[in-house]
ROVODREN-147125 format. One record per atom (N, C-alpha, C): residue in three letters; x, y, z. Coordinates in steps of 0.05 Angstrom, whole numbers, plus 5000, padded with zeros to 4 digits. Layout:
// ROVODREN-147125
ALAXYZ...
END
This chain:
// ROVODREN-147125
UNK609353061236UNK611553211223UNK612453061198UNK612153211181UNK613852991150UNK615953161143UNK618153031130UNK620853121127UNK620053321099UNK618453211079UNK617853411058UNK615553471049UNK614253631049UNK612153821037UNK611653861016UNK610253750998UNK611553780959UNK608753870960UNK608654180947UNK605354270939UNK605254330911UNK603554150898UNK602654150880UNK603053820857UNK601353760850UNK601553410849UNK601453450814UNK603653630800UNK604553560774UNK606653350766UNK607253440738UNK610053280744UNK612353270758UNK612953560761UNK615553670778UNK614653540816UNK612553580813UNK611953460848UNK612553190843UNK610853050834UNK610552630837UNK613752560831UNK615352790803UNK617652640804UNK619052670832UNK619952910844UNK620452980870UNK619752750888UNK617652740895UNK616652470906UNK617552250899UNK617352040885UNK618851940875UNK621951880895UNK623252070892UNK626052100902UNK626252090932UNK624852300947UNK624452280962UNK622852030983UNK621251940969UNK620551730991UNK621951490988UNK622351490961UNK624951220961UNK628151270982UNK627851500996UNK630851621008UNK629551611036UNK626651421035UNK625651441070UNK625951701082UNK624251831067UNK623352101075UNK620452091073UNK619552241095UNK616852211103UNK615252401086UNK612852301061UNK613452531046UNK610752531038UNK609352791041UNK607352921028UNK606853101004UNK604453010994UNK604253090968UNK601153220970UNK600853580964UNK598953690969UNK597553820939UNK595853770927UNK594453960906UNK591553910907UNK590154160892UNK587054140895UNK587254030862UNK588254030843UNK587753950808UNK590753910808UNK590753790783UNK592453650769UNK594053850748UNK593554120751UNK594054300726UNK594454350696UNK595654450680UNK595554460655UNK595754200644UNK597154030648UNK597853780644UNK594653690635UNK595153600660UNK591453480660UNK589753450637UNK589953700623UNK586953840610UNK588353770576UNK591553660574UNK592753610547UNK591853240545UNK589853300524UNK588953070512UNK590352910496UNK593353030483UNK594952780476UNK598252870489UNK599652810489UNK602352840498UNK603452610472UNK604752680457UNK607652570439UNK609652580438UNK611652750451UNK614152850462UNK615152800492UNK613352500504UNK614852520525UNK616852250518UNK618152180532UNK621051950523UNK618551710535UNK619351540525UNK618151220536UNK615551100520UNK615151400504UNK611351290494UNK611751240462UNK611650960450UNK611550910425UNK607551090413UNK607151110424UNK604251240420UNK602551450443UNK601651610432UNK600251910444UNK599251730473UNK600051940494UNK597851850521UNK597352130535UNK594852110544UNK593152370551UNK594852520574UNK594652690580UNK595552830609UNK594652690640UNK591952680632UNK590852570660UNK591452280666UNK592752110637UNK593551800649UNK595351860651UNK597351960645UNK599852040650UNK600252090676UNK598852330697UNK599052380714UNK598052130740UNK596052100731UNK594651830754UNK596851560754UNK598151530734UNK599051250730UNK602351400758UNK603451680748UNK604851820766UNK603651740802UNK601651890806UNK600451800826UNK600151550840UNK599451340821UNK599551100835UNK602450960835UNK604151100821UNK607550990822UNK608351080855UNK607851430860UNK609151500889UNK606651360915UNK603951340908UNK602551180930UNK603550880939UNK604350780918UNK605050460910UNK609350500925UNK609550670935UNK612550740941UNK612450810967UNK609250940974UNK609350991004UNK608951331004UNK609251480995UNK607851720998UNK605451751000UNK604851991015UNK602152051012UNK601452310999UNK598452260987UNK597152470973UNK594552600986UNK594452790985UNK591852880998UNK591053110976UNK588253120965UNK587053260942UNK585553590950UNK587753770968UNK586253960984UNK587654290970UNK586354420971UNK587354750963UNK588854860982UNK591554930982UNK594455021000UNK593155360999UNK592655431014UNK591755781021UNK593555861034UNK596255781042UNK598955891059UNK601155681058UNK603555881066UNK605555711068UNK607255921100UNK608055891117UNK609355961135UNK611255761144UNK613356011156UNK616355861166UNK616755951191UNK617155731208UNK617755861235UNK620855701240UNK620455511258UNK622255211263UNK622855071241UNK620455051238UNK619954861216UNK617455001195UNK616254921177UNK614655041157UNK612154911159UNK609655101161UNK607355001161UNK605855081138UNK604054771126UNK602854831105UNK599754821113UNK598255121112UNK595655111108UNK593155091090UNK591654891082UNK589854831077UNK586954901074UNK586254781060UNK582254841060UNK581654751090UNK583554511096UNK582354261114UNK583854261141UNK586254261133UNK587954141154UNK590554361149UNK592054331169UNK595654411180UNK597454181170UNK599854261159UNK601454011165UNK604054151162UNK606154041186UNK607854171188UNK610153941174UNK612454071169UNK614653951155UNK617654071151UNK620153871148UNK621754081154UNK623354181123UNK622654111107UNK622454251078UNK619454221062UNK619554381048UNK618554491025UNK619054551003UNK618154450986UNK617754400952UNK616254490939UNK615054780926UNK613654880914UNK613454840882UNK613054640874UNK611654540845UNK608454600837UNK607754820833UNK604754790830UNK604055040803UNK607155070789UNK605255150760UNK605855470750UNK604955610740UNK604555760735UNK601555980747UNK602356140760UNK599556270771UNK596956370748UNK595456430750UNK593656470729UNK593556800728UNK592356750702UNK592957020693UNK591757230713UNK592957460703UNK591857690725UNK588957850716UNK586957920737UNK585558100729UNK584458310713UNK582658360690UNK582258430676UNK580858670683UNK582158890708UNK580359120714UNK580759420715UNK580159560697UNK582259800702UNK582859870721UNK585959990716UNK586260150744UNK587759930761UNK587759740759UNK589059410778UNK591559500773UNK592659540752UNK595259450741UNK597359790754UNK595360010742UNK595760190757UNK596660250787UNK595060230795UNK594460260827UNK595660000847UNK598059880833UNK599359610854UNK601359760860UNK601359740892UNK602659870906UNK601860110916UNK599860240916UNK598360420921UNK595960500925UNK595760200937UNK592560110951UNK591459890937UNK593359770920UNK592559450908UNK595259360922UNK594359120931UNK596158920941UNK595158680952UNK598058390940UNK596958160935UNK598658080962UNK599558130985UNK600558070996UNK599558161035UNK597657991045UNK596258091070UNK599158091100UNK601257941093UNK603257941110UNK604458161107UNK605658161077UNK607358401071UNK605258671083UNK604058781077UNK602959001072UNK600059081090UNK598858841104UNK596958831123UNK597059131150UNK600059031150UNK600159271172UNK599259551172UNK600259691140UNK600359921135UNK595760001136UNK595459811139UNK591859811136UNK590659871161UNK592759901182UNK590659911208UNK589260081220UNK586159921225UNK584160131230UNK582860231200UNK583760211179UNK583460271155UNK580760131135UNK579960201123UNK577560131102UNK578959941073UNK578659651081UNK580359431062UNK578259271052UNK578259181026UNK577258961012UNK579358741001UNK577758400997UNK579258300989UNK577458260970UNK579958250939UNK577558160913UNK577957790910UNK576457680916UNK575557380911UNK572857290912UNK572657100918UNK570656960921UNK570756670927UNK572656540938UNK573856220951UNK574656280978UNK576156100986UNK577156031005UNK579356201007UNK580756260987UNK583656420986UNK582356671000UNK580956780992UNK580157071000UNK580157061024UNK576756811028UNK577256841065UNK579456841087UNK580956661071UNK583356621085UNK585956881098UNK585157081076UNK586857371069UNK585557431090UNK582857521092UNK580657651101UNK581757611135UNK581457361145UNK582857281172UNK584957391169UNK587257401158UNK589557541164UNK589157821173UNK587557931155UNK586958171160UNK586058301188UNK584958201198UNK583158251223UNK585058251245UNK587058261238UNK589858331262UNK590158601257UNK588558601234UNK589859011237UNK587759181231UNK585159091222UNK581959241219UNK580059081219UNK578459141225UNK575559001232UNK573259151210UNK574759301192UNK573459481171UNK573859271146UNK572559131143UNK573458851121UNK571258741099UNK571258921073UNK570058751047UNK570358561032UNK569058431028UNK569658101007UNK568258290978UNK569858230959UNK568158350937UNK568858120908UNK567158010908UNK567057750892UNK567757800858UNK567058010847UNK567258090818UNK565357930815UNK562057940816UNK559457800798UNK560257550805UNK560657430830UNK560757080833UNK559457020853UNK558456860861UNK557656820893UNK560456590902UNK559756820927UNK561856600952UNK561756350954UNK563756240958UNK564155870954UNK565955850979UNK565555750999UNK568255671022UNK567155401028UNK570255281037UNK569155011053UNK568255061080UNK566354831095UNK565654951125UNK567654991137UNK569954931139UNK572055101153UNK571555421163UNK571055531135UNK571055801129UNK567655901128UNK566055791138UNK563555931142UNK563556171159UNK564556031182UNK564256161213UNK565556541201UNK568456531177UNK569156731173UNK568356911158UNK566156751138UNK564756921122UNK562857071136UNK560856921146UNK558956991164UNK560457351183UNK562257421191UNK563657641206UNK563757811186UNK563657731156UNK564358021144UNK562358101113UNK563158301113UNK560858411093UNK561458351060UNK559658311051UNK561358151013UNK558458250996UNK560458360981UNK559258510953UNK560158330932UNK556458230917UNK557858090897UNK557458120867UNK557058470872UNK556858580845UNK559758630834UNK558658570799UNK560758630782UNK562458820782UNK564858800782UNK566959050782UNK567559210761UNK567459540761UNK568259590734UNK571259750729UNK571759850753UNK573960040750UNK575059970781UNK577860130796UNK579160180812UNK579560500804UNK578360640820UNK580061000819UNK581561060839UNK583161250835UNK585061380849UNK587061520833UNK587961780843UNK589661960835UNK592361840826UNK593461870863UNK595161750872UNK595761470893UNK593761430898UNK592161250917UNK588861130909UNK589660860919UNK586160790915UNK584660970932UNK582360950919UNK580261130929UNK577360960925UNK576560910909UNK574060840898UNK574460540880UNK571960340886UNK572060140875UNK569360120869UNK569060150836UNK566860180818UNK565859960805UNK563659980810UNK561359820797UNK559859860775UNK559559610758UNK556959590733UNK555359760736UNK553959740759UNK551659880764UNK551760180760UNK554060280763UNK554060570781UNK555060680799UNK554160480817UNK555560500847UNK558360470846UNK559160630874UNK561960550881UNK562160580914UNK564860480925UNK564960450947UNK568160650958UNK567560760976UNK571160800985UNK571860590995UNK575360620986UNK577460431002UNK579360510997UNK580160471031UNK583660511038UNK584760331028UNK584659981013UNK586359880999UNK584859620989UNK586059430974UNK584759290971UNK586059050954UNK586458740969UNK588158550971UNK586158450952UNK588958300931UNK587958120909UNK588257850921UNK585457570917UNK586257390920UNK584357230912UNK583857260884UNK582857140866UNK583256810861UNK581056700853UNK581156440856UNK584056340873UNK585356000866UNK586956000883UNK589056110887UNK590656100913UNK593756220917UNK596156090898UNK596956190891UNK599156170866UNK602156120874UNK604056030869UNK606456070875UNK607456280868UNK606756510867UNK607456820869UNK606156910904UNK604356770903UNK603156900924UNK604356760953UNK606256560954UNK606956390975UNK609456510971UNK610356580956UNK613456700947UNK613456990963UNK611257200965UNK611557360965UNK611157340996UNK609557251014UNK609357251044UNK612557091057UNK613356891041UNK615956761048UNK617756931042UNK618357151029UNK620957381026UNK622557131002UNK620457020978UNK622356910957UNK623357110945UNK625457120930UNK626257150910UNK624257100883UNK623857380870UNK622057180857UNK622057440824UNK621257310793UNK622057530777UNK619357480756UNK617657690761UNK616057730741UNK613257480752UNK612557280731UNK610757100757UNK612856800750UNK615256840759UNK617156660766UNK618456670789UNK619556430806UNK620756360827UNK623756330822UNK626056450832UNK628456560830UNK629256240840UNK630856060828UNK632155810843UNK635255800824UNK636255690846UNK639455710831UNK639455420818UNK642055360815UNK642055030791UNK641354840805UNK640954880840UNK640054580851UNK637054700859UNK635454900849UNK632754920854UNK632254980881UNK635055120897UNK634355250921UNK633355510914UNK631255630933UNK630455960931UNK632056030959UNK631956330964UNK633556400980UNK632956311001UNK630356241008UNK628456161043UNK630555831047UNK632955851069UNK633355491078UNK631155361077UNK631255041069UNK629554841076UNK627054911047UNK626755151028UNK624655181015UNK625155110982UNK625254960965UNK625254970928UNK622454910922UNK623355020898UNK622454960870UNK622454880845UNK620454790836UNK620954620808UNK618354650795UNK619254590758UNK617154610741UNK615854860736UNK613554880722UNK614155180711UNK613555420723UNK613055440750UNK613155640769UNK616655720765UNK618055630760UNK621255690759UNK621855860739UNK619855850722UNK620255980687UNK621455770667UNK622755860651UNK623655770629UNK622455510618UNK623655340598UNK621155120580UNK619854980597UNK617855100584UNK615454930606UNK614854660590UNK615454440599UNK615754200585UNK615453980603UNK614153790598UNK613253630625UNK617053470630UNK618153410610UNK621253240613UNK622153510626UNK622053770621UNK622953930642UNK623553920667UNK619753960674UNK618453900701UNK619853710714UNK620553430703UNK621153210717UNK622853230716UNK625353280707UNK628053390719UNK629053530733UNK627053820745UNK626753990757UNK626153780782UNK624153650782UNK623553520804UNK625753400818UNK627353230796UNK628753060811UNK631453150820UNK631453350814UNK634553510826UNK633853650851UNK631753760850UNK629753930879UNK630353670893UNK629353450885UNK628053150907UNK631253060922UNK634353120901UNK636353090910UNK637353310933UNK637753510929UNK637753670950UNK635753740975UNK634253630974UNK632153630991UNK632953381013UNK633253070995UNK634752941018UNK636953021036UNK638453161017UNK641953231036UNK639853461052UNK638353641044UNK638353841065UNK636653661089UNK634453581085UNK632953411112UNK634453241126UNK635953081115UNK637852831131UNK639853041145UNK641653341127UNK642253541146UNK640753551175UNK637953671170UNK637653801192UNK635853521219UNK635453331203UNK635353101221UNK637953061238UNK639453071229UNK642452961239UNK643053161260UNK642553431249UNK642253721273UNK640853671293UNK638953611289UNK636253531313UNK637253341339UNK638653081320UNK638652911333UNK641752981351UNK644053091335UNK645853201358UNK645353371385UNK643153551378UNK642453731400UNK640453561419UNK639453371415UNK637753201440UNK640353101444
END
């Protein structure tokens, strides 16, 4: 059990960290990449640097500040977030449960380039297998990916149809062996997509080729899960592909924030890390809260 959950290992996460494990809080730090950051070959505008330093030393030198403090990092893809007691974070790899959560992991990537997608959400497109799984049962469903995220939907799914497409858009399937056993159960098309039809309702999911297929609906979960997409199974608050947090970076879910540019507004790494460290402050008062709860009721 660790007191905090921090997913996504930007700036807004390591600073978070940072705070937190210096407050002897047991504290995890989950991402599969380093994000936008990363991939910026000079940075000049952050405070402390008489001269340009890349994203990726920037971030690692971060890294070895919260390892060197006592946190831990683990380099794995977050495919869920659930709240029961406490909050469980699911993985490529592993479970790990915790009694807050910190969602720093970015901005989601852009959306789909397919006609008819943008159309048809809410009316047989949908990014959400908790929300909306139910209304599918017994029903003819695809998920559009091709990773782990999909498979992962795909299992959700099978609580309410056993009628279940993988439809890759022209990629071949990639899962970790975790997720063999689930590929292997279901059927995956990995021709190019060209259209989504329907009136009023999905109906047809069209191909390059020609071909098309019927479907009663069909769940987006394109490359990885996004902080839209953990927002939307958790009942966040959430506006446009931003996460709703008040001035201390609480969202509405107890025990759950956010920080950095999943939040919206300047996306700026001195942002990020202020975001972080106000999340990392309320996060102590809330965990040492509900430790102190715990420990009155034993």
């Amino acid at each position: 059990m660790y007191d905090v959950i921090i997913v996504g290992k930007g700036p807004a996460g390591l600073s978070a960290a940072l705070y937190t494990v210096r407050a002897n809080l047991k504290t995890l730090v989950i991402g599969k990449d380093d994000g936008a950051v990363a991939r910026a070959e000079k940075i000049e505008n952050y405070f402390g640097f008489t001269g340009t330093i890349s994203g990726e030393k920037l971030l690692k030198a971060g890294e070895q500040q919260v390892l060197r403090l006592g946190a831990e990092i683990v380099c794995e893809e977050v495919l869920g977030i659930n709240k029961g007691e406490n909050f469980e974070v699911t993985t490529t790899k592993n479970k790990y449960t915790g009694r807050t959560v910190l969602i720093a992991t970015g901005q989601p990537q852009k959306k789909l380039k397919i006609e008819g997608l943008k159309e048809l959400e809410g009316n047989g497109v949908s990014y959400c297998t908790t929300c909306d799984g139910f209304f599918y049962k017994d029903l003819k469903v695809g998920v559009l990916g091709s990773g782990d995220f999909a498979l992962h939907e795909a299992e959700e799914l099978k609580a309410f149809t056993r009628d279940i497409t993988i439809y890759t858009n022209g990629r071949k399937l990639q899962c970790n062996d975790d997720y063999l056993d689930v590929s292997k159960g279901l059927k995956v098309v990995e021709k190019s997509i060209l259209k989504l039809e329907g009136e009023e309702y999905l109906q047809y999911i069209c191909f390059n080729d020609g071909a098309k297929d019927t479907l009663d609906g069909i769940f987006i979960a394109n490359e990885s899960a996004s902080s839209v997409d953990f927002a939307r199974k958790l009942g966040i608050i959430t506006e446009g592909t931003s996460i709703n947090v008040d001035r201390e970076q609480k969202t509405n879910v107890a025990g759950l924030f956010a920080a950095g540019d999943c939040t919206g507004g300047f996306k700026q790494i001195s942002t990020a890390v202020g975001q972080g460290a106000l999340a990392a402050r309320k996060i102590i008062e809330y965990a040492r809260g509900v430790s102190s709860n715990i420990s009155a009721e034993l």
